[in-house]
Each structure stands twice: as structure tokens, then as C-alpha cells.
Legacy VTK file of the C-alpha trace (Angstrom):
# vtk DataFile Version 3.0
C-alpha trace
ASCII
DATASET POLYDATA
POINTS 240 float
0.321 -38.226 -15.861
1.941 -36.969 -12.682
-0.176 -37.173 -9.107
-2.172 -34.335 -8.489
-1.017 -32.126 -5.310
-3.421 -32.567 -2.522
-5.914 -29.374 -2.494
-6.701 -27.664 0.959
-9.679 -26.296 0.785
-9.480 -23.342 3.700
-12.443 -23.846 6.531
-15.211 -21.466 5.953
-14.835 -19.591 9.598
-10.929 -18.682 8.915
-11.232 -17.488 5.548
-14.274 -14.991 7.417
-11.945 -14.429 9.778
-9.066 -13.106 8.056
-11.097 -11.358 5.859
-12.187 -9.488 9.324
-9.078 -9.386 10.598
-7.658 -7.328 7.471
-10.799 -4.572 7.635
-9.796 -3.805 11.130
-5.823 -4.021 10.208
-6.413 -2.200 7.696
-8.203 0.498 9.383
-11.746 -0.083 7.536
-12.731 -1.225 11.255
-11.232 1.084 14.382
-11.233 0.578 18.013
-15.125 1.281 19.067
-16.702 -0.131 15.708
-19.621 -2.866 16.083
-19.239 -5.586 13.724
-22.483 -6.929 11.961
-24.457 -8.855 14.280
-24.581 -12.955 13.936
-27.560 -13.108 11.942
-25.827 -10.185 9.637
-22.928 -11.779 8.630
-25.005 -15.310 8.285
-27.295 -13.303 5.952
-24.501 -11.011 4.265
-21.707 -14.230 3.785
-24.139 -17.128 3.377
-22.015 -19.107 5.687
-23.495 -20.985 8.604
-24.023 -19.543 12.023
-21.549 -22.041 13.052
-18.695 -20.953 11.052
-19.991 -17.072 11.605
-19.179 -17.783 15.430
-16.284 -19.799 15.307
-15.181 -16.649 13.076
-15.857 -14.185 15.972
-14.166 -16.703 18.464
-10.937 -16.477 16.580
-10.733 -13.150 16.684
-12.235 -12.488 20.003
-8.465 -14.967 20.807
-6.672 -12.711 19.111
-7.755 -9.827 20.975
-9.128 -8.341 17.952
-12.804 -7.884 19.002
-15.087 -8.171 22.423
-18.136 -10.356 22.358
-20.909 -9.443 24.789
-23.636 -12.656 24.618
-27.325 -11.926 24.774
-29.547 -10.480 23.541
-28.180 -6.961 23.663
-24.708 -8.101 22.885
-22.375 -7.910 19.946
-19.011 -7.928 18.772
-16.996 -4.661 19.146
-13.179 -4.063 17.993
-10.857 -3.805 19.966
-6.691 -3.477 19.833
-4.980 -5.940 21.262
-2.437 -4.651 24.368
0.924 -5.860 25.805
-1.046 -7.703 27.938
-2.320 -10.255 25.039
0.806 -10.765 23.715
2.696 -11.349 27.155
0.355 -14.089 28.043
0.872 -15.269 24.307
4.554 -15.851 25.070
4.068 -16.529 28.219
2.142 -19.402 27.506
4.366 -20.517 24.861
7.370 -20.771 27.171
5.584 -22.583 30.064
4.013 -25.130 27.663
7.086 -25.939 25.807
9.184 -26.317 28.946
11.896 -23.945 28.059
15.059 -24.395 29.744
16.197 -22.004 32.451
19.652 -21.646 30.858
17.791 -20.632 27.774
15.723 -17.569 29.290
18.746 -16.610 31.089
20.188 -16.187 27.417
17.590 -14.473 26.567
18.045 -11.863 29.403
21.241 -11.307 28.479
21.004 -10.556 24.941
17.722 -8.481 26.257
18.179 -6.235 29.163
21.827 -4.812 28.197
19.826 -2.980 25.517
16.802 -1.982 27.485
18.863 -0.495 29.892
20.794 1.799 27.039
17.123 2.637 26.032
16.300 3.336 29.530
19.191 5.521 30.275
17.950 7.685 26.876
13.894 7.741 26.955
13.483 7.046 30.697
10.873 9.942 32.060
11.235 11.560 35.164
8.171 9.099 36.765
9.681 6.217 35.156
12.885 6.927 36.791
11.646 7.618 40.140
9.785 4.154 39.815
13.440 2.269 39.501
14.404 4.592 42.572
11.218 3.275 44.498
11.374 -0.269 44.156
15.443 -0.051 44.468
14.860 1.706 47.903
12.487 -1.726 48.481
14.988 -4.033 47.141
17.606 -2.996 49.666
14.994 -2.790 52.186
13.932 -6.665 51.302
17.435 -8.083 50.862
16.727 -10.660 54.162
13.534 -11.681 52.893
14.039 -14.170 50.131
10.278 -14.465 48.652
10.153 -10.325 48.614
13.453 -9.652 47.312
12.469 -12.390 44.292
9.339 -10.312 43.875
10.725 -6.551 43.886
14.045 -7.814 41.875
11.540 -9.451 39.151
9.062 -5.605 39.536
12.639 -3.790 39.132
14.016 -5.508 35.964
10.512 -4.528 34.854
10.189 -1.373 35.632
13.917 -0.529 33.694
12.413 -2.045 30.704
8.988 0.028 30.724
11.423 2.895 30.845
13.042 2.130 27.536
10.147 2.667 25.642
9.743 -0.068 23.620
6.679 -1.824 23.967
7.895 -5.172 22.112
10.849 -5.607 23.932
8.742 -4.795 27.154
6.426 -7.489 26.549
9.009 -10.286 25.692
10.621 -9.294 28.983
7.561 -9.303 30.597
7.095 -12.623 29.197
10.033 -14.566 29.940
10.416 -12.608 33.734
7.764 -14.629 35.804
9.166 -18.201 34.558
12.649 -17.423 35.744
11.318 -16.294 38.699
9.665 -19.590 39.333
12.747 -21.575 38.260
13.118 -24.220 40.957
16.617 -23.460 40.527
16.371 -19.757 41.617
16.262 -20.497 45.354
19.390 -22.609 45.257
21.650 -19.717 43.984
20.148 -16.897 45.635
22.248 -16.564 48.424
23.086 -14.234 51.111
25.933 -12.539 49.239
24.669 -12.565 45.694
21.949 -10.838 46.987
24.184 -7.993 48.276
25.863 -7.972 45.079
22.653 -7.826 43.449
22.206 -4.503 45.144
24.774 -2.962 44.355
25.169 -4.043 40.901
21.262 -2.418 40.613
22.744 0.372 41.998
25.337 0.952 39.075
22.709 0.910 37.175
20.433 3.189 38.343
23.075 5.489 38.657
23.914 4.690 34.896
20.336 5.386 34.511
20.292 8.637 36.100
22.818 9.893 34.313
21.614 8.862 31.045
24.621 7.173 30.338
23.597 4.822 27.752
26.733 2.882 27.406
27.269 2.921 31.357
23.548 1.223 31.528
24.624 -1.027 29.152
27.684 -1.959 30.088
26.536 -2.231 34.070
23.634 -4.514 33.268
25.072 -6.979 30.745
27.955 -7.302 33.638
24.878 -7.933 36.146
22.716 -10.800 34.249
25.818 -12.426 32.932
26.895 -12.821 35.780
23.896 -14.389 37.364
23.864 -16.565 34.031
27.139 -17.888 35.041
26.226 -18.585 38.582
23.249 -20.920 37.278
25.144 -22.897 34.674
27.859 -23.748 36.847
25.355 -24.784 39.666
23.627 -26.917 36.414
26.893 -28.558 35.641
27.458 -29.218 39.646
23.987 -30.882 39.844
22.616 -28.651 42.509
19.686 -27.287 39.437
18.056 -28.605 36.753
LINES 1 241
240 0 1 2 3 4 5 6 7 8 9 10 11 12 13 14 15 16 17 18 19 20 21 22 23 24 25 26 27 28 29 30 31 32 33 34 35 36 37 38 39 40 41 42 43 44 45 46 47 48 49 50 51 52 53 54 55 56 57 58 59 60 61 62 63 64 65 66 67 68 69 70 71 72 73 74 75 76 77 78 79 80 81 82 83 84 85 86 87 88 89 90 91 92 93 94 95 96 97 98 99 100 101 102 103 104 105 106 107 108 109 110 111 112 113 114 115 116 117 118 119 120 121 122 123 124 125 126 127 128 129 130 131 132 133 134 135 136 137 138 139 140 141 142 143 144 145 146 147 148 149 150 151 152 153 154 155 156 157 158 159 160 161 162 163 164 165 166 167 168 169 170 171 172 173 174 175 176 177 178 179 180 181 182 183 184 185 186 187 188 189 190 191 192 193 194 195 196 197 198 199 200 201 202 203 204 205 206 207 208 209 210 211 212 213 214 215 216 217 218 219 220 221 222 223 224 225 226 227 228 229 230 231 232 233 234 235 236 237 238 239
């Protein structure tokens, strides 16, 4: 007789859970409902009030549900925003210690495209945000620390103007670690950052326009080059 496979028996609190989880996935629950109360879902599941809370706690991680304690609390669905999934990423990228060279290929096979998507959905505020912070990012060219922080709230503000909240947030995610690269200060010099400037400005122009293939052709030429600056200053030694 061959070995029985081992059996996992699922924990009580995950298969509550995800049985939660798919009534307000699939709409049975909406943004606004109460769930049940603790002693409820004891009573109604005949699980313990252990593995009723560690339930809610799962979900209140996913961003799924808001848990007021007390007396007059409760659980209350919620949607998760871009937000919740930023810090997600976020997280996952700090944690892991993910190579600079490898979010700097990430930006490159990113922000080509948001910009294209920029250049056709951006709206009239959206744009006049990119002209706002690129009238700061000249203006902040001699200050190192604010021209990290307006470049990083530019590059941010083109990809809010594509429209695509995914691609947003995984920008969003991967943006503040580059930023605090220790490598970053190294290559940021006096005349990349005028470059920088006016490569911006080829794109906002681009932008304007709603050139899509200008956008995209102007901003893959911008972050690859900056990707090529930091390798070879890996290879030389002066980063890590």
C-alpha cells in the first residue's frame, strides 16, 4: 500500500475568512455594510471567539473591513485603496532588499508607458500639476534634498495622469526606495541635474501635446539614461 499524502486540515479563522472575503468580493457585502458582531458569528459558525477574531484581523490586514473596539464597535467593510497596496509593495521591496539596479529596471519598463498614457488621458488639472512641480523642479535644481523630493512628486504626478491606478501604485511603490538609494547622491550631480530638466521638459511638452509616442519616446530616453549612469558608477565601485 502506497503512503498516504499528508492532509492539511485549513485553520478554522482562514477558512471564516475567505468565506468573508468572497461575500464582500462578491458583492453580497458593499462598502458601508456591518458584519455580524463577535458574539454573532461565534453563535452563527460555532467557531471560537478566538478564531472569529483572528478572522476579522485578517481581513481588517487586507483592508477589507474596519474594526472599531468597544463596546459600541464593530466591523464595517471597507475597499481597500492604492494606498494599501502601495505600502503592500512597498514593504515587500524594502524587506527583501531589492537591488537598486533592479527598480531602475523596473522604471524603465514602467514610466515609458505611463507617460504614453499620460500624454492620452491626462486632464487639464492633472496637467497643470506636472507644470507646477516642473516650475519647482527648475526652481530647486541647487538644492539637492528638494530637487530629490519634487523630481520623485513629478515622476508621480505623470503617472496619476495616465489613469491607471495599478500601474500608479507600483510606481508609487518602487519611487520612495530609489529615492533613498544611498547611491542616488553619488550620481546626482550638478549637470545631470540640468539635464534632468530639460529632459522633463521634453516631456511635458510631449505631454502637452498629447503626443503619445513623443511621451514615450522622451521618457524611456530620460530613465535609461539615468539607469546607465548608476550601473556604470556600480561597476566603478563608487555605489552599491
Amino acid at each position: 500500500m502506497e503512503k498516504l499524502a499528508p492532509i492539511i486540515v485549513p485553520k478554522a479563522s482562514d477558512v471564516l475568512a475567505n468565506r468573508l472575503r468572497n461575500m464582500i468580493l462578491g458583492g453580497q457585502l458593499t462598502t458601508g455594510d456591518p458584519l455580524p458582531t463577535e458574539r454573532e458569528l461565534v453563535a452563527e459558525t460555532g467557531l471560537s471567539r478566538s478564531s472569529v477574531r483572528e478572522a476579522l484581523r485578517i481581513l481588517e490586514i487586507e483592508g477589507l473591513i474596519n474594526t472599531r473596539p468597544g463596546r459600541t464597535g464593530g466591523s464595517v467593510v471597507t475597499l481597500p485603496g492604492r494606498a494599501s497596496i502601495v505600502r503592500s509593495m512597498e514593504l515587500f521591496v524594502r524587506t527583501h532588499g531589492v537591488r537598486l539596479e533592479a527598480l531602475l529596471e523596473c522604471r524603465i519598463g514602467l514610466e515609458p508607458f505611463l507617460a504614453r498614457l499620460a500624454a492620452r488621458n491626462r486632464t487639464q488639472s492633472a496637467l497643470q500639476e506636472i507644470r507646477d512641480l516642473h516650475k519647482a523642479f527648475i526652481a530647486s535644481v541647487d538644492d539637492v534634498p528638494r530637487y530629490k523630493r519634487v523630481n520623485l512628486e513629478w515622476h508621480l504626478a505623470v503617472a496619476r495622469a495616465s489613469g491607471n491606478e495599478p500601474l500608479t501604485a507600483f510606481m508609487e511603490a518602487i519611487a520612495e526606495p530609489i529615492m533613498d538609494a544611498a547611491g542616488y547622491q553619488q550620481v546626482t550631480t550638478d549637470e545631470i541635474r540640468r539635464k534632468t530638466v530639460r529632459a522633463h521638459e521634453r516631456i511635458l511638452r510631449a505631454i502637452e501635446a498629447q503626443d503619445e509616442d513623443a511621451a514615450f519616446a522622451a521618457m524611456e530616453r530620460h530613465v535609461s539614461a539615468y539607469g546607465k549612469i548608476v550601473r556604470e558608477a556600480m561597476r566603478a565601485g563608487t555605489i552599491k
